[in-house]
MARDRENVO-670773 format. One record per residue: residue in one letter; x, y, z negated of N, C-alpha, C in turn. Coordinates in Angstrom, 1 decimal, decimal comma. Each point is the difference from the previous one (the first is absolute). Layout:
N
+----+--------+--------+--------+--------+---------+--------+--------+--------+--------+
| aa |  neast | nnorth |    nup | caeast | canorth |   caup |  ceast | cnorth |    cup |
+----+--------+--------+--------+--------+---------+--------+--------+--------+--------+
|  A |      X |      Y |      Z |      X |       Y |      Z |      X |      Y |      Z |
...
+----+--------+--------+--------+--------+---------+--------+--------+--------+--------+
//
This chain:
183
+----+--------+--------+--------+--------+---------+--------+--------+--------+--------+
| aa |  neast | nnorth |    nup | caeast | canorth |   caup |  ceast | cnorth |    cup |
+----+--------+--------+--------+--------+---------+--------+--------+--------+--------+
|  X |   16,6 |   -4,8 |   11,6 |    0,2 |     1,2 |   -0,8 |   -0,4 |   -0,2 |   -1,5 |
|  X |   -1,2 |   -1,0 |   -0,2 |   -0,6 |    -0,4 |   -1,2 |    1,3 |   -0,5 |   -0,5 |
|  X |    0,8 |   -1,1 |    0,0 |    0,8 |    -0,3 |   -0,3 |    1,3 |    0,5 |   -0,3 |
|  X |    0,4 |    1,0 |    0,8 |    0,9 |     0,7 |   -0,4 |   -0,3 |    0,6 |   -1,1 |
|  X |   -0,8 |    0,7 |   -0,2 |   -0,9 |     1,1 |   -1,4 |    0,4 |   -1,0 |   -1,1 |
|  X |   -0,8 |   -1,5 |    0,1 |    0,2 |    -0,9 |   -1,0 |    1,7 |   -0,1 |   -0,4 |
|  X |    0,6 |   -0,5 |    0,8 |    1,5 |    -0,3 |    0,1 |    0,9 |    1,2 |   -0,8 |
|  X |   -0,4 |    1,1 |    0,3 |    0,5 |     1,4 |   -0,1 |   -0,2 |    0,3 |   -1,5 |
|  X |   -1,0 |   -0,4 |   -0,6 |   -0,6 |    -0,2 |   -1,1 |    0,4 |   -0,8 |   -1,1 |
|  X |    0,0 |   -1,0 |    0,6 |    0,8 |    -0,5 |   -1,0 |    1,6 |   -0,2 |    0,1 |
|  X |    0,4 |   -0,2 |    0,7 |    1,9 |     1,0 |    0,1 |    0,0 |    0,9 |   -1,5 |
|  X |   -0,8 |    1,2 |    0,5 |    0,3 |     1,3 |   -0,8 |   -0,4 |   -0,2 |   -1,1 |
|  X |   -0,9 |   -0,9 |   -0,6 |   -0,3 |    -0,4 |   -1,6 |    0,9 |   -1,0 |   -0,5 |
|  X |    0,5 |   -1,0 |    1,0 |    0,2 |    -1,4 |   -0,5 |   -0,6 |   -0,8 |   -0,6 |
|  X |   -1,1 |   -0,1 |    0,6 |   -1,3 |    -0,3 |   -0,3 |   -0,9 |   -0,9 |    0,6 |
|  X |   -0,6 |   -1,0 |   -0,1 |   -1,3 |    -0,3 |    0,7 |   -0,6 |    1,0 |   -0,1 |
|  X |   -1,4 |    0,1 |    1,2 |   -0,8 |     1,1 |   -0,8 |   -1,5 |   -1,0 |   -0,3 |
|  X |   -0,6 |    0,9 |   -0,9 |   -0,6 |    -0,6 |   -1,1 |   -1,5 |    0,0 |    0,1 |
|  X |   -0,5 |    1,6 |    1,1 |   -1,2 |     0,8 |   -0,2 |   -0,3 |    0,7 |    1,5 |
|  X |   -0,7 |   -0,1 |    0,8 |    0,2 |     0,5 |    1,4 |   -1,8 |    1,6 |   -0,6 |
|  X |    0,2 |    0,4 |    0,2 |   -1,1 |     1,4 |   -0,2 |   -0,3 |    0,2 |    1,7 |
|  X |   -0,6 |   -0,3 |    0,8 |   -0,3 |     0,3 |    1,3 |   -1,4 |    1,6 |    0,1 |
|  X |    0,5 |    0,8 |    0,5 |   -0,6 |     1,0 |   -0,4 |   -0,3 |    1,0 |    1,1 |
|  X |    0,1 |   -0,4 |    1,3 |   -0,1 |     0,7 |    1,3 |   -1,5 |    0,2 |    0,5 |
|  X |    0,1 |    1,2 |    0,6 |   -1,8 |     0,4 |    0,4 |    0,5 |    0,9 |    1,1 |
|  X |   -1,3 |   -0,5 |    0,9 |   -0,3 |     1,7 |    0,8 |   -1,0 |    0,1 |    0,8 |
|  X |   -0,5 |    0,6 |    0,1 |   -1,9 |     0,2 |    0,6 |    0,4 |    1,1 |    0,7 |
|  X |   -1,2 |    0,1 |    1,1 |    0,0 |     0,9 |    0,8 |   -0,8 |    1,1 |   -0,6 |
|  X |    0,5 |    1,4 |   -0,3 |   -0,7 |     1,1 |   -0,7 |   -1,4 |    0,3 |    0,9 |
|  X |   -0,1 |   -0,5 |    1,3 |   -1,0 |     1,2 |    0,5 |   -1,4 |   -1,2 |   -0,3 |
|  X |    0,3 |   -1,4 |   -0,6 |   -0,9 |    -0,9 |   -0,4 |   -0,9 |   -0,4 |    0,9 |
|  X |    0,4 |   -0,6 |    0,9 |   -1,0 |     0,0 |    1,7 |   -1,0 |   -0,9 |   -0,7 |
|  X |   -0,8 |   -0,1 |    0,7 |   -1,2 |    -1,5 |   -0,1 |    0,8 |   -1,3 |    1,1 |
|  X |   -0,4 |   -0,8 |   -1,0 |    1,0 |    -1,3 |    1,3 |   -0,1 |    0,1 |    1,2 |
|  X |   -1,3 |   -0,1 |    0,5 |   -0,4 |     0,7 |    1,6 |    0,8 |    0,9 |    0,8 |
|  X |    0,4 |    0,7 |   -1,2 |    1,1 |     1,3 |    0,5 |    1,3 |   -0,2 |   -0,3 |
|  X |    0,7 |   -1,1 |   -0,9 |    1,4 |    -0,1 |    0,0 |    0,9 |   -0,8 |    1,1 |
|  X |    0,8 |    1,4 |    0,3 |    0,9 |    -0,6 |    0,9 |    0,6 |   -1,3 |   -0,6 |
|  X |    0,5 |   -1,0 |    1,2 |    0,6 |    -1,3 |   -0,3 |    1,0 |    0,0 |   -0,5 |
|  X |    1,4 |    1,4 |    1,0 |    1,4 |     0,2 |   -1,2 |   -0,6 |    0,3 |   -1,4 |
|  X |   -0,8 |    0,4 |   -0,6 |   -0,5 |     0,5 |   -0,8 |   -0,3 |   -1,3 |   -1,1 |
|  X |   -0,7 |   -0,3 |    0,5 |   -0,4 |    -1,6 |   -0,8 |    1,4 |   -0,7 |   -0,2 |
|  X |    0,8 |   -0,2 |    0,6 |    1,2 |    -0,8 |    0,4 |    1,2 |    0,3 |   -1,1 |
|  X |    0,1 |    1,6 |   -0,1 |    0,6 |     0,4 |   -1,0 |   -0,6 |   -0,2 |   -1,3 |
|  X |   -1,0 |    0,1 |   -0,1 |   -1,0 |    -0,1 |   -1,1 |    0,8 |   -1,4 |   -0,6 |
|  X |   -0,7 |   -1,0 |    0,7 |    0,4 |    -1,1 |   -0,3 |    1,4 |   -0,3 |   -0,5 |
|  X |    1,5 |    0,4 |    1,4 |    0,9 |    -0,5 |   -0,6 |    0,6 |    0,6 |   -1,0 |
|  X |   -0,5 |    1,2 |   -0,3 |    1,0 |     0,8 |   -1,7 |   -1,1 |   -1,1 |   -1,1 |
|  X |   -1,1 |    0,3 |    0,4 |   -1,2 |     0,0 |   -1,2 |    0,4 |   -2,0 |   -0,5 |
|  X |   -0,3 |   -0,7 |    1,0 |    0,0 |    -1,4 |    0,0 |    1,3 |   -1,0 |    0,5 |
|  X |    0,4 |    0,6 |    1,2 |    1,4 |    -0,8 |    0,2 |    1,0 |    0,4 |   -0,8 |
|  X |   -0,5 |    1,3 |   -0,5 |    1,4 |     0,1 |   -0,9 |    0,2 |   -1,0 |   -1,5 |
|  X |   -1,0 |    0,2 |   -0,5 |   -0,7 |    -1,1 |   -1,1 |    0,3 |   -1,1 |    0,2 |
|  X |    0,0 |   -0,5 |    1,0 |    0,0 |    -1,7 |    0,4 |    1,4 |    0,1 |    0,0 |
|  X |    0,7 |    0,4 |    0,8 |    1,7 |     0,0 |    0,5 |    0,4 |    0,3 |   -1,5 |
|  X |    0,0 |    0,8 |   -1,1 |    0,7 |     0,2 |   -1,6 |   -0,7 |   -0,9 |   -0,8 |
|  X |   -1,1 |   -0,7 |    0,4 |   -0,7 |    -1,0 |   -1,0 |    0,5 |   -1,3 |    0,3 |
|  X |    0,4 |   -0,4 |    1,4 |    0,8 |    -1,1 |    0,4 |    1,2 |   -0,3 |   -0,3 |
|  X |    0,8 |    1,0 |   -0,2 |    1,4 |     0,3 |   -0,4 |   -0,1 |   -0,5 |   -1,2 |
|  X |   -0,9 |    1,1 |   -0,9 |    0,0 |    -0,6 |   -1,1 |   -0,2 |   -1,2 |   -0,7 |
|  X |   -1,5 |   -0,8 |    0,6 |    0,1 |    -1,5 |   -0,4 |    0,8 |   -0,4 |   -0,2 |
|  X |    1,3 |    0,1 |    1,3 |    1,0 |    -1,4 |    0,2 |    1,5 |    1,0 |   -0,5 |
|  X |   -0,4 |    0,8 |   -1,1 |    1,9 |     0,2 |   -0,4 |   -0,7 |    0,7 |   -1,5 |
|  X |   -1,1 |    0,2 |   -0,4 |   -0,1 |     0,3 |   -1,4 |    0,5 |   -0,8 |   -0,8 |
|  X |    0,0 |    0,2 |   -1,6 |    0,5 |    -0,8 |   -0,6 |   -1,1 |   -0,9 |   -0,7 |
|  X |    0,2 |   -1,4 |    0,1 |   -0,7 |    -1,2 |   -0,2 |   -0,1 |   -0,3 |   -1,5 |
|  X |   -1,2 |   -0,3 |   -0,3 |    0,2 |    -0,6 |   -1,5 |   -0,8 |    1,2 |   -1,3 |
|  X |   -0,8 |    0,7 |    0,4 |   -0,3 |     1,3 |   -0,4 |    0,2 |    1,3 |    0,1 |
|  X |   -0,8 |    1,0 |    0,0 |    0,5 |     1,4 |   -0,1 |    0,3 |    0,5 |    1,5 |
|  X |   -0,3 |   -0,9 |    0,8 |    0,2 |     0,4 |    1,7 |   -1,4 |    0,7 |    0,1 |
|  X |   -0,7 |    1,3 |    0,6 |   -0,5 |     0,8 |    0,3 |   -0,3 |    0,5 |    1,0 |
|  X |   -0,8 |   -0,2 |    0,9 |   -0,5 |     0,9 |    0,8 |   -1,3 |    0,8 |    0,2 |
|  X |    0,0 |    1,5 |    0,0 |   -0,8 |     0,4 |   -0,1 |   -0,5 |    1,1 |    1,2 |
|  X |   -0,6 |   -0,4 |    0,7 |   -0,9 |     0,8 |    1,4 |   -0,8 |    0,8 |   -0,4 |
|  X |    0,7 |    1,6 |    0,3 |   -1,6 |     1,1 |    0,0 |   -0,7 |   -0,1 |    1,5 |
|  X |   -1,3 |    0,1 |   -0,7 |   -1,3 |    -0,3 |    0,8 |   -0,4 |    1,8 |   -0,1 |
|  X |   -1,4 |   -0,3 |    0,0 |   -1,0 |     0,9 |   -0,2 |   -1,4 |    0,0 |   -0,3 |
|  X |   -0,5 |    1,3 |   -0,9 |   -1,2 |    -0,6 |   -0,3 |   -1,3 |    0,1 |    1,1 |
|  X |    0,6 |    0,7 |    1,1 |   -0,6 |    -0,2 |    1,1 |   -0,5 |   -0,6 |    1,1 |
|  X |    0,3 |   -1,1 |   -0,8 |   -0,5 |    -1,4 |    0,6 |   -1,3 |   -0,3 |   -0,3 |
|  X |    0,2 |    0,2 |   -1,2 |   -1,2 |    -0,3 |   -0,3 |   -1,1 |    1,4 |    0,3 |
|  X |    0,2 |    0,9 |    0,0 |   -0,9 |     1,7 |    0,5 |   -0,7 |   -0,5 |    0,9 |
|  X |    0,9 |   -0,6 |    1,2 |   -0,3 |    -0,2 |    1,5 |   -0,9 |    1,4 |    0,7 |
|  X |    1,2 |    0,9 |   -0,5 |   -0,4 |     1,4 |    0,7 |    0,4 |   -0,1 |    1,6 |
|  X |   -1,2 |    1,3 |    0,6 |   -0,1 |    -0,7 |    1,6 |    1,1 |    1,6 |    0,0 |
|  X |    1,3 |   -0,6 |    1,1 |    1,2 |     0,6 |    0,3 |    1,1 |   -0,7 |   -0,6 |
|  X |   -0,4 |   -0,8 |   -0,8 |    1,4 |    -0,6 |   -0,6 |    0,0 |   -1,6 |    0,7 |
|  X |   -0,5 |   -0,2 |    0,5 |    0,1 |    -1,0 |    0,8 |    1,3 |   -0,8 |    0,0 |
|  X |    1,1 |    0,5 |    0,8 |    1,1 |    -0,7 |    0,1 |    0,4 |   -0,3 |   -1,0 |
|  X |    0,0 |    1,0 |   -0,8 |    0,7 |     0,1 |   -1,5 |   -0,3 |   -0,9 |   -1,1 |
|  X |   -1,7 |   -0,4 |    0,4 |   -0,4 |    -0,5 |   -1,3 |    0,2 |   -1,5 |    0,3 |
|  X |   -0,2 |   -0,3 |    1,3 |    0,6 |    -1,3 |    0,6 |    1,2 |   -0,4 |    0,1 |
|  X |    0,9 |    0,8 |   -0,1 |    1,6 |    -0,6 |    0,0 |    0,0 |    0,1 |   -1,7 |
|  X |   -0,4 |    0,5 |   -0,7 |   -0,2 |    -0,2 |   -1,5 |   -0,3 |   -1,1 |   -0,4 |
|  X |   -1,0 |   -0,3 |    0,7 |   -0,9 |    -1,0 |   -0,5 |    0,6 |   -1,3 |    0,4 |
|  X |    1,1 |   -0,1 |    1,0 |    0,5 |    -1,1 |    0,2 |    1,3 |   -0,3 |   -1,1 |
|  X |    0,7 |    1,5 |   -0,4 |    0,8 |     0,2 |   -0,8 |   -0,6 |   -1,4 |   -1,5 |
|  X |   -1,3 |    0,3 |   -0,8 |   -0,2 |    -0,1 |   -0,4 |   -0,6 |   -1,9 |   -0,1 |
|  X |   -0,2 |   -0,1 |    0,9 |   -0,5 |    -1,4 |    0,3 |    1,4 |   -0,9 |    0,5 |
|  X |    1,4 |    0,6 |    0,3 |    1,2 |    -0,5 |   -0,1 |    0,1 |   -0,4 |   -1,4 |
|  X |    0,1 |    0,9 |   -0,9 |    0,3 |     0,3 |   -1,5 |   -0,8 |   -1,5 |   -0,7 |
|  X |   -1,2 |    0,1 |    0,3 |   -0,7 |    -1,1 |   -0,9 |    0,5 |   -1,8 |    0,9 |
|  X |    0,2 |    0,1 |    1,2 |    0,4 |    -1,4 |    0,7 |    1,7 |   -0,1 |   -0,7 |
|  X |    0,6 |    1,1 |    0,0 |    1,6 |    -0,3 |   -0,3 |    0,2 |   -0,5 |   -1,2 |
|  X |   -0,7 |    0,4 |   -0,8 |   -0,5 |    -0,3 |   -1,6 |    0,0 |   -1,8 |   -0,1 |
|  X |   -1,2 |    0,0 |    1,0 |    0,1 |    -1,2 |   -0,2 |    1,0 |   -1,1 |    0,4 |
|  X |    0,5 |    0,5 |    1,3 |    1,1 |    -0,8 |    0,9 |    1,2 |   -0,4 |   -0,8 |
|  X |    0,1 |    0,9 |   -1,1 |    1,3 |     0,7 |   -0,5 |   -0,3 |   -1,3 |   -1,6 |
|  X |   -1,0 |   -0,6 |   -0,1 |    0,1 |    -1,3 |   -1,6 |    1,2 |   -0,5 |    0,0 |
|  X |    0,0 |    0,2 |   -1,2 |    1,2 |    -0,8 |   -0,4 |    1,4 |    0,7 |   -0,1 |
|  X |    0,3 |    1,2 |    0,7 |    1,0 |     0,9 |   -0,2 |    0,4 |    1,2 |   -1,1 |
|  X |   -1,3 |    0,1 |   -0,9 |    0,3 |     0,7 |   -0,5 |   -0,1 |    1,6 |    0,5 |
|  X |   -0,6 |    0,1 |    1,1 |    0,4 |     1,4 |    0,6 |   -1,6 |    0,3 |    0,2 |
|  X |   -0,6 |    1,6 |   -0,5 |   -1,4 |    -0,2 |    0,2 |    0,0 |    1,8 |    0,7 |
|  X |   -1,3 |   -0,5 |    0,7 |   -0,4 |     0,9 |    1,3 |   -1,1 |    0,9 |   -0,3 |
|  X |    0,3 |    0,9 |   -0,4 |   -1,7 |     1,1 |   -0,2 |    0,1 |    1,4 |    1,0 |
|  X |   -1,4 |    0,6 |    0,1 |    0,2 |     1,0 |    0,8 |   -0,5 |    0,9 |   -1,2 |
|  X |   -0,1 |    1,4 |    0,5 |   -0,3 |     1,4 |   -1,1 |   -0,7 |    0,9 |    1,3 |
|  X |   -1,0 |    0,1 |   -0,3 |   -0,9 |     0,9 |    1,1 |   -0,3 |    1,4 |   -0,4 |
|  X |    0,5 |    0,5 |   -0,2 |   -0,1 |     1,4 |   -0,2 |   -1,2 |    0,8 |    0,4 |
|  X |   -0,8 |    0,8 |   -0,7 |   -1,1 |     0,9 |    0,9 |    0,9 |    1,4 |   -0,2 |
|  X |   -0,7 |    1,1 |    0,7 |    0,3 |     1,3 |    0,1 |    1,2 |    0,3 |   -1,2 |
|  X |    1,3 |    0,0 |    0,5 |    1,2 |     0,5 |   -0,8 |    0,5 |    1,3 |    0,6 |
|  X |    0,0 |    1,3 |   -0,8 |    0,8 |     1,0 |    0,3 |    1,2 |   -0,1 |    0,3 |
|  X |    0,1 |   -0,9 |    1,2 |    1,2 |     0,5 |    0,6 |    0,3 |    0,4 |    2,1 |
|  X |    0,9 |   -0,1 |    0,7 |   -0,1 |     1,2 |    0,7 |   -0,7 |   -0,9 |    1,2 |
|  X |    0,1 |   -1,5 |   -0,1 |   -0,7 |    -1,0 |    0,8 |   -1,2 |    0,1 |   -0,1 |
|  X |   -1,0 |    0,6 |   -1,5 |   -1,0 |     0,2 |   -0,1 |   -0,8 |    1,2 |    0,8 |
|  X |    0,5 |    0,9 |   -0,5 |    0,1 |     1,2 |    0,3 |   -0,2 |    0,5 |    1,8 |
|  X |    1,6 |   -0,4 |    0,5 |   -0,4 |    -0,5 |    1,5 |   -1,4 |    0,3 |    0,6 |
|  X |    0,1 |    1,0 |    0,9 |   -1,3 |     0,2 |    0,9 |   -1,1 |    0,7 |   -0,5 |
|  X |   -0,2 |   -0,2 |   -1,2 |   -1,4 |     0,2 |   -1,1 |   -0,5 |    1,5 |   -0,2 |
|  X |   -0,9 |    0,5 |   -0,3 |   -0,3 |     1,4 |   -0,1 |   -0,3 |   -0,1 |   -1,6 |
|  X |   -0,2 |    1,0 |   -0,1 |    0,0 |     0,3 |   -2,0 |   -1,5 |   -0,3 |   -0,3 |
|  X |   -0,8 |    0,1 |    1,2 |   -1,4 |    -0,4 |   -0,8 |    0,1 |   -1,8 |    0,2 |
|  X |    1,0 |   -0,7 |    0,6 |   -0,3 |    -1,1 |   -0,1 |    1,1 |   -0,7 |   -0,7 |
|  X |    0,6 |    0,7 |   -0,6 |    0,9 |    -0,6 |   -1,1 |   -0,9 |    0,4 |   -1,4 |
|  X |   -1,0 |    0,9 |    0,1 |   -1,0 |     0,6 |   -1,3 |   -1,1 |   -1,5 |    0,6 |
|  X |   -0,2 |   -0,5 |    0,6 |   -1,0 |    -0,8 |    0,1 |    0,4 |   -1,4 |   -0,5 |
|  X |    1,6 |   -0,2 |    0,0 |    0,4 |    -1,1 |   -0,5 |    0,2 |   -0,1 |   -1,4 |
|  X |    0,5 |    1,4 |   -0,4 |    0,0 |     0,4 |   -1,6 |   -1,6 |   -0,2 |   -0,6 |
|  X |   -0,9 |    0,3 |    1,0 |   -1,1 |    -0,3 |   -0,8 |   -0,6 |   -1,2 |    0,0 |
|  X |    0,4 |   -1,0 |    0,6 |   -0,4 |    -1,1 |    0,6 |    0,6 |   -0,8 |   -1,3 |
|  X |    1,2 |    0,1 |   -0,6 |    0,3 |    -0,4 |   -1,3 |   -0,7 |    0,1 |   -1,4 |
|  X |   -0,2 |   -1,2 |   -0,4 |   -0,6 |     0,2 |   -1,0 |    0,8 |    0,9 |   -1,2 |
|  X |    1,6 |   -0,4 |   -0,2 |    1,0 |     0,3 |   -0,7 |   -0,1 |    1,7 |    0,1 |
|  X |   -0,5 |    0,8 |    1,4 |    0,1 |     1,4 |    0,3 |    1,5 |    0,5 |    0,8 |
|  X |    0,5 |   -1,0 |   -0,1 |    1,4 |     0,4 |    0,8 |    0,5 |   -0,9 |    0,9 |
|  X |    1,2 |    0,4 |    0,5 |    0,7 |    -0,8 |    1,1 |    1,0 |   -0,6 |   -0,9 |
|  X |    0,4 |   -1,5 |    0,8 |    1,0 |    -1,0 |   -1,0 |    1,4 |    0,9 |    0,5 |
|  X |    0,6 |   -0,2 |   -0,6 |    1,4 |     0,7 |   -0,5 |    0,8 |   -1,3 |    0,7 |
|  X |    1,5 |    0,2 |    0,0 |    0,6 |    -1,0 |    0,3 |    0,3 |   -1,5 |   -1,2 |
|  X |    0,6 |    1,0 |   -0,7 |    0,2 |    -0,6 |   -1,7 |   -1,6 |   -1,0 |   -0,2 |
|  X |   -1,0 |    0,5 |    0,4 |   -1,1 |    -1,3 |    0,0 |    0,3 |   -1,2 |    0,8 |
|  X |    0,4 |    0,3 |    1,3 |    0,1 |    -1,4 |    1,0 |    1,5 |   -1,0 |   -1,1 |
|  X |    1,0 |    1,5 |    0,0 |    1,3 |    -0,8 |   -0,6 |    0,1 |   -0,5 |   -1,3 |
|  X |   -1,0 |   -0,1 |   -0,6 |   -0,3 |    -0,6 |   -1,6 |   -0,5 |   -1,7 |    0,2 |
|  X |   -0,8 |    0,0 |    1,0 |   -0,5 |    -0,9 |    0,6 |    1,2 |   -0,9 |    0,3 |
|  X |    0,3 |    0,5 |    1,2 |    1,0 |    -1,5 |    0,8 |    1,6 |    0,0 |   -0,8 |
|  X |    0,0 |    1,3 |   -1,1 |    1,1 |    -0,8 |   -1,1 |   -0,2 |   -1,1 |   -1,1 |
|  X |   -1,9 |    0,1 |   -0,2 |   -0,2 |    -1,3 |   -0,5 |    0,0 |   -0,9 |    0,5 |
|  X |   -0,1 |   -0,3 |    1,2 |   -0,1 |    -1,2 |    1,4 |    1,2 |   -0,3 |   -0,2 |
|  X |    0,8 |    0,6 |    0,1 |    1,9 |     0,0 |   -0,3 |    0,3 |   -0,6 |   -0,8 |
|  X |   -0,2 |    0,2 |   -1,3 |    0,3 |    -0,3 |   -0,9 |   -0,5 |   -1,9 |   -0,5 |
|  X |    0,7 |    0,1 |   -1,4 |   -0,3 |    -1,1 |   -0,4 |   -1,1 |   -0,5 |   -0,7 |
|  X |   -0,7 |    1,5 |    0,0 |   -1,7 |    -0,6 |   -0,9 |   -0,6 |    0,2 |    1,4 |
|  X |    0,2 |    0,3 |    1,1 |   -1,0 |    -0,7 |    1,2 |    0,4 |   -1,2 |    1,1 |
|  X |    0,7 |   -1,1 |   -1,4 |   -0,2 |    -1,1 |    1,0 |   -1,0 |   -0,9 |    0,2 |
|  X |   -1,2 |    0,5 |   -0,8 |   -0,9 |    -0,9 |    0,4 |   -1,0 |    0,2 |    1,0 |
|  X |    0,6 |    1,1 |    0,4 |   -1,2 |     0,9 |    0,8 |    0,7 |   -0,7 |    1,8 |
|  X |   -1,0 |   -0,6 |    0,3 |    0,7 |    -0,5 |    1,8 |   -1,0 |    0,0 |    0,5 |
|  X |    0,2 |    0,4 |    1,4 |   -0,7 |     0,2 |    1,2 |   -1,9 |    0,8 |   -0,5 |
|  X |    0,6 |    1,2 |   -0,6 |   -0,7 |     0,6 |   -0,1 |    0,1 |    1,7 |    0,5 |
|  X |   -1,3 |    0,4 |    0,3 |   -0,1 |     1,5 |    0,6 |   -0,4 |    0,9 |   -0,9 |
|  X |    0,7 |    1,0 |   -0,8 |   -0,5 |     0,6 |   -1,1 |   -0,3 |    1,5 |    0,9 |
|  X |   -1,3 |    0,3 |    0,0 |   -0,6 |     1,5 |    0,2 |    0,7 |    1,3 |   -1,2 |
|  X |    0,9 |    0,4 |    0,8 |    0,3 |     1,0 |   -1,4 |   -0,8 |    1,7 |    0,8 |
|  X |   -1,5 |    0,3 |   -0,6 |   -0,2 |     0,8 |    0,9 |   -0,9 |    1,0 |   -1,1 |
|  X |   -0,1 |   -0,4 |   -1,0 |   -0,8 |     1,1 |   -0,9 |   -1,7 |   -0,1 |   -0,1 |
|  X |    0,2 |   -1,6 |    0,5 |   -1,4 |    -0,1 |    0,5 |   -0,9 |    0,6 |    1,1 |
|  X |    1,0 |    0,7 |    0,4 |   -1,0 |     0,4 |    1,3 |   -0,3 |   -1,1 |    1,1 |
|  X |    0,5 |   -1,0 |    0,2 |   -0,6 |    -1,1 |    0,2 |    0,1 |   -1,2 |   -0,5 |
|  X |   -1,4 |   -0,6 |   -0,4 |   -0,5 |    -1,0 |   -1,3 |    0,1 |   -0,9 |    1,1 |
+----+--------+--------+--------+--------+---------+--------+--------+--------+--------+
//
């Protein structure tokens, strides 16, 4: 399927493609403790959160374009690093997202093509939101040092510089874009 998407893609541009943005998530809202997460549960976890990453990050290595300006960039989370108890599955298929990102970086010398992730903390949007009650979305607002929730426009300012041509120097790195709420 990965391949077709790729194939399909470039058809319709006439194009190599240039820049892979991998950007899929999903957690279980009711945030079990590992003890408590069902296995389909874990399994999905994994394959949107991490097989999907790996299956669009593999594609990509071997059909980007060679020689500079080839891009891939994996959202993570900054909940990896929280290691809040309920996110378990979540922060673990993240966290593998993220430790792909920094090996492919390396695997990938010599091509020209560089590998970063963008970990996002608490973003107002509806993935965030998901499950949460208003005193615990007020606990994350205050948990920021900035006083607010990141906006989308924060995550996407970011991985358009990863994109771009002034972040080629930047490879196999994890940038926390979270407002400081976690240092």
């Amino acid at each position: 399927m990965v391949k077709l998407l790729f194939d399909m893609t470039e058809q319709e541009f006439c194009s190599k493609i240039h820049i892979l943005v991998n950007c899929a998530g999903v957690t279980d809202p009711q945030h079990p403790a590992l003890a408590n997460t069902a296995v389909e549960d874990w399994d999905k976890t994994f394959n949107v959160n991490t097989r999907g990453a790996f299956l669009c990050s593999k594609e990509a290595a071997n059909r980007l374009a060679r020689g500079g300006g080839g891009r891939i960039i994996l959202i993570s989370t900054s909940v990896v690093g929280a290691l809040y108890p309920g996110y378990g599955a979540y922060a673990a298929s993240k966290a593998a997202v993220e430790t792909m990102a920094k090996i492919m970086a390396k695997e990938l010398k010599g091509s020209g093509i560089t590998v970063n992730g963008v970990a996002p903390g608490p973003v107002a949007t509806e993935f965030f939101f998901a499950g949460k009650t208003e005193e615990t979305v007020n606990r994350k607002v205050d948990s920021c040092p900035l006083g607010r929730l990141g906006q989308p426009e924060d995550v996407s300012k970011i991985v358009g510089f990863l994109a771009g041509d002034d972040g080629e120097w930047i490879n196999g790195q994890v940038i926390r874009a979270n407002g400081g709420t976690f240092v």
